[in-house]
SEVO-418305 format. One line per field, with one value per residue (C-alpha): residue in one letter; x, y, z. Coordinates in steps of 0.1 Angstrom, whole numbers, padded with zeros to 4 digits. Layout:
residuo A,...
px X,...
py Y,...
pz Z,...
REM end
This chain:
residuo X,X,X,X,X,X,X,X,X,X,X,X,X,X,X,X,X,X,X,X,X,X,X,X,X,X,X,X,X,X,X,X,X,X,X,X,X,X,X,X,X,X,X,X,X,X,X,X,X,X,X,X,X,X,X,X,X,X,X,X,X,X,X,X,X,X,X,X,X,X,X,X,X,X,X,X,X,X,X,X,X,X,X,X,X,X,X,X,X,X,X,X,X,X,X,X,X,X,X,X,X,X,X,X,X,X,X,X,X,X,X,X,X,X,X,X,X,X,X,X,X,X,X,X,X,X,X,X,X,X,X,X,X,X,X,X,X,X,X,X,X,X,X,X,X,X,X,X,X,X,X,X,X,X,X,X,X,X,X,X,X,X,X,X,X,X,X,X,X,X,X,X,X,X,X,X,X,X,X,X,X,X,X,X,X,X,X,X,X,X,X,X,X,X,X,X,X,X,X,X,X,X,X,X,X,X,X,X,X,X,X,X,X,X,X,X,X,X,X,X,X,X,X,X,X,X,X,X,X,X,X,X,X,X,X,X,X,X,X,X,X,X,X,X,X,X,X,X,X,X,X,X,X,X,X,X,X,X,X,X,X,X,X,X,X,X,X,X,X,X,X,X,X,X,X,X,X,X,X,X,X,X,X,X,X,X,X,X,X,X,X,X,X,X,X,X,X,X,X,X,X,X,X,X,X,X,X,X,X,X,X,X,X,X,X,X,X,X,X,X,X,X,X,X,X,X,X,X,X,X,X,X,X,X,X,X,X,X,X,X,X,X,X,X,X,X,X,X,X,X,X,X,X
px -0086,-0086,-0102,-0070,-0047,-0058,-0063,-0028,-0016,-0025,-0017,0020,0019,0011,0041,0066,0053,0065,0098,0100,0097,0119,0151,0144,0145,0176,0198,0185,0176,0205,0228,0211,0216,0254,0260,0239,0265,0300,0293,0301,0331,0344,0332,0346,0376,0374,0362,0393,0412,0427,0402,0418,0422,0383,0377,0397,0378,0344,0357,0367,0331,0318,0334,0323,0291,0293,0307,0282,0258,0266,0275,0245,0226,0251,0229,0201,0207,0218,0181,0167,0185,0173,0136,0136,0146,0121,0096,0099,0096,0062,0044,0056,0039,0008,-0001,0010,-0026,-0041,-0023,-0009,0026,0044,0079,0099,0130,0155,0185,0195,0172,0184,0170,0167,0169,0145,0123,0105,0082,0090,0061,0068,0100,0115,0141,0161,0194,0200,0196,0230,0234,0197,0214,0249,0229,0209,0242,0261,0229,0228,0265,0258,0225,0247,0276,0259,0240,0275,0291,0256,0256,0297,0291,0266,0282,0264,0281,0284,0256,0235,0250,0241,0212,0200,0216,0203,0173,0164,0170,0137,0141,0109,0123,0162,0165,0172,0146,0135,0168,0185,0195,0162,0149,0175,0159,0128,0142,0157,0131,0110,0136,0142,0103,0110,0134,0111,0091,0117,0128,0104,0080,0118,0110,0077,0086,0111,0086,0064,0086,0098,0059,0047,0028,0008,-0001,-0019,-0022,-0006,-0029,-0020,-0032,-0033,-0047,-0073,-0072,-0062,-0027,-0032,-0011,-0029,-0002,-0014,-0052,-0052,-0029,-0053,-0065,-0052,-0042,-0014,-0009,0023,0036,0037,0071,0048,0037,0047,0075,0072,0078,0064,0067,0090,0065,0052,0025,0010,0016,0009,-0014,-0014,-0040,-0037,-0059,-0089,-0089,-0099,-0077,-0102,-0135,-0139,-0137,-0111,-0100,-0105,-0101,-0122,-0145,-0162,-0136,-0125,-0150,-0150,-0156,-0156,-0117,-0129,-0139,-0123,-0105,-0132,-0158,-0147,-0132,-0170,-0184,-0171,-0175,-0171,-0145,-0125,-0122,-0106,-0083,-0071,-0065,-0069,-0100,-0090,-0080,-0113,-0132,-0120,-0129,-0160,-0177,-0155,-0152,-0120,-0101,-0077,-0054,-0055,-0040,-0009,0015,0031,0055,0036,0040,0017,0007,0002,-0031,-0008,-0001,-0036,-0052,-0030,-0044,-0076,-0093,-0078,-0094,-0131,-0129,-0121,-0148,-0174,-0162,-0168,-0134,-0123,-0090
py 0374,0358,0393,0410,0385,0398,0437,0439,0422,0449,0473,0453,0461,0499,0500,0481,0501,0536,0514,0512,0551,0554,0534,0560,0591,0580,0566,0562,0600,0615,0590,0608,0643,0636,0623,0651,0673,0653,0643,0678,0680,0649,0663,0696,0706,0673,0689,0706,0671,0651,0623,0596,0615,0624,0582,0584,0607,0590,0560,0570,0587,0554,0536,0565,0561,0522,0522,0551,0536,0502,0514,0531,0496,0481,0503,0494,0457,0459,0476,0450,0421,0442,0441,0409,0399,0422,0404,0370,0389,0407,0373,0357,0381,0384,0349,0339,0352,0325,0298,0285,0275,0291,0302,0327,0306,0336,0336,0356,0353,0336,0349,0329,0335,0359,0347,0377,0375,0405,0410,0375,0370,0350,0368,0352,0352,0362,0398,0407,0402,0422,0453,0449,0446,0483,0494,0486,0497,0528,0531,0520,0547,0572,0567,0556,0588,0605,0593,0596,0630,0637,0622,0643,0675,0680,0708,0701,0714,0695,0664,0677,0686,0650,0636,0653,0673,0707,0719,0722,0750,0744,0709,0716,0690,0679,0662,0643,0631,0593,0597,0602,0575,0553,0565,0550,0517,0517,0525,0499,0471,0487,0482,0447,0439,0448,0419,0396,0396,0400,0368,0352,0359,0347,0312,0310,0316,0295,0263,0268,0263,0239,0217,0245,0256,0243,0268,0295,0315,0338,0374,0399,0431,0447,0475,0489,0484,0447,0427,0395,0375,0384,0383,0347,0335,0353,0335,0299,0279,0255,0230,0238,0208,0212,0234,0235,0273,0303,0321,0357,0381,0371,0404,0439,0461,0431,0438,0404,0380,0347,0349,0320,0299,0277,0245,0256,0293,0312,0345,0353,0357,0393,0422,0438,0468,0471,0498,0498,0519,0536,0541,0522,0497,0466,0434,0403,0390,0357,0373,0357,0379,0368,0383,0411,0418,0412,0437,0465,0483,0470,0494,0495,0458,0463,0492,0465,0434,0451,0449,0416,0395,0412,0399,0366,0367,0383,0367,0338,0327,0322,0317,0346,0313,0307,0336,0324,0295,0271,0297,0324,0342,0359,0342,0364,0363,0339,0315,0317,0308,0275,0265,0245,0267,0293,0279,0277,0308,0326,0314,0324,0356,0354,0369,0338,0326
pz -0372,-0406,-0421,-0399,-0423,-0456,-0444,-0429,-0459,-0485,-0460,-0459,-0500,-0496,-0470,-0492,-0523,-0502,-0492,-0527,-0532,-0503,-0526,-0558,-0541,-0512,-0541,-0579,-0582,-0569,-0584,-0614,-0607,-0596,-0634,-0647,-0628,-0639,-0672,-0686,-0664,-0680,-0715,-0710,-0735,-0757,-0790,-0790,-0784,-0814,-0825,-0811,-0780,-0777,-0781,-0746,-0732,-0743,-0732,-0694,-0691,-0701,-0672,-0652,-0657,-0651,-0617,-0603,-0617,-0603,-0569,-0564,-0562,-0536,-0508,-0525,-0522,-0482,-0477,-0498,-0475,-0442,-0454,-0461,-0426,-0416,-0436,-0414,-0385,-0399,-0412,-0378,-0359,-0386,-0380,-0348,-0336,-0363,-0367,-0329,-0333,-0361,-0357,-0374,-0393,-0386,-0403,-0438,-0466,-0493,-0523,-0560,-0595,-0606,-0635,-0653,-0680,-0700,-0729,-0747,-0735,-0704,-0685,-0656,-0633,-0602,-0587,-0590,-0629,-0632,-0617,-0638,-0665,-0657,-0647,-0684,-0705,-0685,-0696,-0731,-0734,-0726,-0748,-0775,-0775,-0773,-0802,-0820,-0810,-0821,-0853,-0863,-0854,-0825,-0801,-0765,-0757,-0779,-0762,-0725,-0737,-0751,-0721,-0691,-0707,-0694,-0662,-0638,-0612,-0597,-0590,-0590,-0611,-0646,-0666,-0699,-0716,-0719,-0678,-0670,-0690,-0673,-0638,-0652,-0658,-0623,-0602,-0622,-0614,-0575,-0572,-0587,-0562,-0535,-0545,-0550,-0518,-0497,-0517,-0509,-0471,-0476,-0490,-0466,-0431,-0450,-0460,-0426,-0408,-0433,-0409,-0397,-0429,-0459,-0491,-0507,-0524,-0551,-0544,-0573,-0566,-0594,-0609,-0641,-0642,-0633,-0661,-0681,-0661,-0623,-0637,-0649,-0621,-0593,-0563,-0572,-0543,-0540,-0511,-0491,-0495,-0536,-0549,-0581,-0578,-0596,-0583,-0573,-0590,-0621,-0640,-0640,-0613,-0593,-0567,-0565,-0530,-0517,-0488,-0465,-0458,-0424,-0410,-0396,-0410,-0446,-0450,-0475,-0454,-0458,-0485,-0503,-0524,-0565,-0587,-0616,-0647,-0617,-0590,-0562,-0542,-0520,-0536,-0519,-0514,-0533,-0563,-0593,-0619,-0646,-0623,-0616,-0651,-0660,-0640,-0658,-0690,-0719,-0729,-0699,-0709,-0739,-0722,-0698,-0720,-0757,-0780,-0793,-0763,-0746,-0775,-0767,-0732,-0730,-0764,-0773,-0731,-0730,-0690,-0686,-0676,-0710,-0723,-0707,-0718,-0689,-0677,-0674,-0704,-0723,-0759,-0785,-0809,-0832,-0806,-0791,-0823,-0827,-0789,-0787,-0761,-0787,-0814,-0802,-0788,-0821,-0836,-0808,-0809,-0845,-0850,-0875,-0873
REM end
């Protein structure tokens, strides 16, 4: 049974991971295309307007873009609220075989501010001021790359161009310009939100059960996209009764989880997936980051963390924990060569400091 936890688990990641897909192609994606299609309606005839007049015009395609673009998550944030209440009802039934007792709270989901490390910045609020703030840089890309565009004497078609990229009839689609770069940020944060609130649901079933169970265990999976912040936090355990753990999601493209731990039962007797230099394999599920990081090439190392930091780790032993500050940012080389563990591990690396 406790092997069944862990297995169903990842399997629950794939699943949410094609939810995820599921959100970009239903709404993101067309949302897209529709702009692709307006935008030259709204632009059509204005190089023949007075100046002041083709401001207007610039300016109405600007709210234009701002209310599709914001409207487009409302359905994205009612499927996120479903799944989450579909997420009690999944660890209910995943660990009422286990763990004799546990209940499912029921109820909505309430879901917190969402603290994101973002390179070596901090960025938090709740969900709804994450997707204004897509929706007004999606509407700030795009007329900024207008004006840019009218200032330089660029034709209409230039400005489509830049905007929507070339048309793919192979995918009936249009492809590579500043919309499509704004798809990318989207579906990044839509995956993002994924994690947000189902860990919400998570936290929730488990505050709500918290005499039957007694860890959460952060569960990162490795591979090569695996992010210094997931490594070093990977497979520490926190009692249930301590609000002193790391929030989920941690980062933009979260795949990491809390597993649960109950009295009397291990969720991590058994193997698991990794992806590493020589392809995917089963490791045991209570192999540390460090381990596993060690088992591979050297250079696949320095791929995953960079030459420097993989210097540090592998010749100066330095915890991947240590790479991070308090909150779960990453420290940069500066930083980590002011720390003490820092410090000494400079100078086994022989990299001075």
């Amino acid at each position: 049974m406790e092997l069944e936890i862990l297995d169903d688990t990842i399997r629950r990641e794939l699943a949410l991971q094609r939810f995820a897909s599921f959100l970009v192609r239903q709404y993101i994606r067309p949302t897209a295309q529709e702009l692709a299609l307006e935008i030259p309606r709204a632009l059509a005839g204005y190089e023949d307007l007075p100046r002041a007049e083709q401001f207007k015009v610039f300016a109405k395609l600007k709210r234009l873009v701002r209310e599709r673009w914001k409207a487009m998550w409302d359905p994205i944030t009612g499927q996120l609220g479903d799944v989450a209440i579909q997420e009690l009802e999944y660890m209910t039934d995943l660990y009422d075989d286990v763990i004799a007792g546990v209940r499912n709270p029921g109820g909505r989901v309430v879901v917190p501010e969402m603290v994101l490390g973002d390179g070596n910045l901090i960025r938090a609020g709740k969900w709804a001021e994450f997707i204004a703030g897509n929706a007004d840089e999606t509407a700030q890309r795009i007329d900024g790359r207008i004006k840019r565009m009218w200032r330089d004497g660029g034709t209409l078609n230039d400005i489509l161009y830049q905007l929507r990229g070339k048309y793919n009839r192979r995918t009936k689609a249009y492809e590579g310009g500043i919309i499509e770069g704004q798809v990318k940020k989207a579906t990044t944060l839509a995956r993002t939100g994924v994690s947000h609130y189902t860990a919400a649901a998570r936290d929730k079933f488990a505050n709500a059960n918290r005499e039957y169970i007694s860890d959460r265990i952060f569960f990162a999976t490795l591979d090569g996209s695996t992010t210094d912040i997931c490594l070093g936090n990977h497979l520490n355990r926190y009692p249930i009764t301590s609000d002193e753990y790391p929030r989920l999601p941690l980062h933009y493209n979260e795949r990491s989880v809390y597993i649960f731990a109950g009295k009397g039962f291990d969720p991590l007797d058994g193997d698991r997936p990794s992806k590493g230099a020589n392809g995917s394999e089963e490791i045991s599920a209570k192999t540390t980051a460090a381990a596993w990081l060690k088992r591979q090439p050297r250079e696949w190392v320095e791929r995953q963390l960079g030459k420097t930091r993989a210097a540090l780790f592998l010749d100066g032993g330095l915890p991947l924990n240590k790479f991070l500050d308090a909150a779960n940012v990453p420290l940069t080389l500066e930083q980590l060569a002011e720390t003490i563990p820092g410090q000494r591990a400079f100078r086994r690396a022989n990299l001075g400091l």
